[in-house]
ROSE-4610 file (N, C-alpha, C; in Angstrom, 1 decimal, always signed):
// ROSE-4610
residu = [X/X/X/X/X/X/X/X/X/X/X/X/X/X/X/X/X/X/X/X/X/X/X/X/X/X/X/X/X/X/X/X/X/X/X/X/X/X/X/X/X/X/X/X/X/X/X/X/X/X/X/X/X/X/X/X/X/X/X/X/X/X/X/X/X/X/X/X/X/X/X/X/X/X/X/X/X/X/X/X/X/X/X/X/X/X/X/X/X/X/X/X/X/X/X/X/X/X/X/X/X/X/X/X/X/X/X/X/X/X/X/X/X/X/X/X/X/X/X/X/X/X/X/X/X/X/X/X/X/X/X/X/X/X/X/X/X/X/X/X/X/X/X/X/X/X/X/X/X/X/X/X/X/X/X/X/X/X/X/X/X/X]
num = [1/1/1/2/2/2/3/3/3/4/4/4/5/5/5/6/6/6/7/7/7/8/8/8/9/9/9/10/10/10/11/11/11/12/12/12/13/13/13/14/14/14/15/15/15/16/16/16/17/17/17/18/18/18/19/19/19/20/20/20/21/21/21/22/22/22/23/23/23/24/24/24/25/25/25/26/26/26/27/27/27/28/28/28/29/29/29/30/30/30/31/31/31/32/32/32/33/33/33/34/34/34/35/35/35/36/36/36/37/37/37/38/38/38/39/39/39/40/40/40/41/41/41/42/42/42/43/43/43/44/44/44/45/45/45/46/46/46/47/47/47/48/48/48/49/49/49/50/50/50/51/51/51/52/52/52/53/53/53/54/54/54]
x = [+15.3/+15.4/+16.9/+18.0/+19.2/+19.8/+19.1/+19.4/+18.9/+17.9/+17.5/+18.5/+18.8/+19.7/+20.9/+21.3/+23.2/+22.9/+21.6/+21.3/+21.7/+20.7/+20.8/+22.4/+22.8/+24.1/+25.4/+25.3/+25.7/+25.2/+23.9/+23.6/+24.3/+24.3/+24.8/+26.2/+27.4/+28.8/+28.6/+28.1/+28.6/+27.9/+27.2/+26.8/+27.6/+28.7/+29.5/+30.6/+31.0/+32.1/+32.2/+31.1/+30.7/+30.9/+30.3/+30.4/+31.8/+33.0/+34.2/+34.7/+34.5/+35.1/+34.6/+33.5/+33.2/+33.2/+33.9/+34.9/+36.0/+36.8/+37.9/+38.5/+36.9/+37.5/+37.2/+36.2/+35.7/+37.4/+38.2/+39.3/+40.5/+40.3/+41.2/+41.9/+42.4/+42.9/+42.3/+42.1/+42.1/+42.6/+44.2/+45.2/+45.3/+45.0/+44.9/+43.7/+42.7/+41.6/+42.0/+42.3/+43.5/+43.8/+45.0/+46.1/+44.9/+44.3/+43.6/+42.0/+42.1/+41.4/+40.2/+39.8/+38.5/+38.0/+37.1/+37.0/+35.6/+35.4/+34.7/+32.8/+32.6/+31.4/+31.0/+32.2/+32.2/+32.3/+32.7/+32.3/+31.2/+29.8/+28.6/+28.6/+28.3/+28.0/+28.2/+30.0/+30.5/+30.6/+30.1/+29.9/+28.5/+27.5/+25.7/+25.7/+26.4/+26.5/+26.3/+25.5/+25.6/+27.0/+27.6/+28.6/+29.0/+28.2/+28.4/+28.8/+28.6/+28.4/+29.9/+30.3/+31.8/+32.9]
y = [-0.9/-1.5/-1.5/-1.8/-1.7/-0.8/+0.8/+2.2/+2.0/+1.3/+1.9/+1.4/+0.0/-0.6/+0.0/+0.6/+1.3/+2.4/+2.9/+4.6/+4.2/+3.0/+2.4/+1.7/+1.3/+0.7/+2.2/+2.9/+4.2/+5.1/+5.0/+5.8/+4.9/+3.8/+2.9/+3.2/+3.3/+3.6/+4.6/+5.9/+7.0/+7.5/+6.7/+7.0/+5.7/+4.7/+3.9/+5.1/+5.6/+6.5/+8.0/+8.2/+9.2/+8.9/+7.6/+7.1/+7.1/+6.7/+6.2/+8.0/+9.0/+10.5/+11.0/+10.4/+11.1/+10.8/+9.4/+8.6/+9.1/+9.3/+9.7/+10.8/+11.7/+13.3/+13.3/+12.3/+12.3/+12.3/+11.0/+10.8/+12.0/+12.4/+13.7/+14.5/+15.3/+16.1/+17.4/+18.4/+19.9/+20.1/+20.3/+20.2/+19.9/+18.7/+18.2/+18.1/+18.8/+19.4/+21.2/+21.8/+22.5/+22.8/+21.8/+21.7/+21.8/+20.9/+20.4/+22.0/+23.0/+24.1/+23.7/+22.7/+22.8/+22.4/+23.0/+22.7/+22.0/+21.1/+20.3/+20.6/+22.0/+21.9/+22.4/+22.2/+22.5/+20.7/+19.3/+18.4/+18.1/+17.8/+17.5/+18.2/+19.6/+20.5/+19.9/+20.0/+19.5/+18.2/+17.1/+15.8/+15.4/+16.4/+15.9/+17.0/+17.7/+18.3/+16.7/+17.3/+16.4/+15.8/+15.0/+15.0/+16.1/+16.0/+17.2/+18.6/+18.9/+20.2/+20.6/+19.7/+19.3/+19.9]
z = [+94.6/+95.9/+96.3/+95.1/+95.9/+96.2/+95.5/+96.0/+97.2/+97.5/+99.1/+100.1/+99.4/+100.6/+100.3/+99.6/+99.6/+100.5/+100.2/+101.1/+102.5/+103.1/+104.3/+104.8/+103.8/+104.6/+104.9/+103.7/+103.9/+105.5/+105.5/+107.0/+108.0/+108.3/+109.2/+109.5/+108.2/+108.2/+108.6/+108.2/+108.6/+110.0/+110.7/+112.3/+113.0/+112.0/+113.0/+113.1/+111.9/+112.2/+112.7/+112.5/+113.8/+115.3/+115.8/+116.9/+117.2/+116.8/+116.5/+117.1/+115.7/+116.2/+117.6/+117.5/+119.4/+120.7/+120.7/+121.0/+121.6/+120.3/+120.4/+120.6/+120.8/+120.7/+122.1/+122.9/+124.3/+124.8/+124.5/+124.9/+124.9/+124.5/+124.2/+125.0/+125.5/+127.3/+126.4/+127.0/+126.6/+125.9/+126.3/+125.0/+123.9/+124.1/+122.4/+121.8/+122.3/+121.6/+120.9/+122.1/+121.4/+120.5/+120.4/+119.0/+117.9/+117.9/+116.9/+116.7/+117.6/+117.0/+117.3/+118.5/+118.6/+120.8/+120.5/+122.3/+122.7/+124.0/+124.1/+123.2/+123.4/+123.5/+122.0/+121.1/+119.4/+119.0/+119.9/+119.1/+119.0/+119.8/+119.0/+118.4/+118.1/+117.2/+115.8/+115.9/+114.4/+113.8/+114.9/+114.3/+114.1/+114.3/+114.0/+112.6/+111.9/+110.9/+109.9/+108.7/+107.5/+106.7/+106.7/+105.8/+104.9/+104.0/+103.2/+102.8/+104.6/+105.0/+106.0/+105.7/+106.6/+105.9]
């Protein structure tokens, strides 16, 4: 039972901090999507990727 609830609190964190990157990457100007080697319609793409796969 408390593997299930660490599984669960783990999916929770890592779709708060997902929320958080997509956020912030919304905020971003072109530019500094840019710099950073990525363009609007590559962040969902690379933030619905599995952790793991990152």
């Amino acid at each position: 039972m408390m593997r299930v609830w660490r599984a669960l609190v783990e999916m929770a964190r890592i779709r708060r901090e997902r929320s958080r990157a997509r956020y912030q990457l919304a905020a971003m100007t072109e530019r500094e999507l840019q710099d950073c080697g990525m363009t609007r319609s590559e962040i969902g793409y690379e933030l619905s990727k599995p952790r793991r796969r990152r």
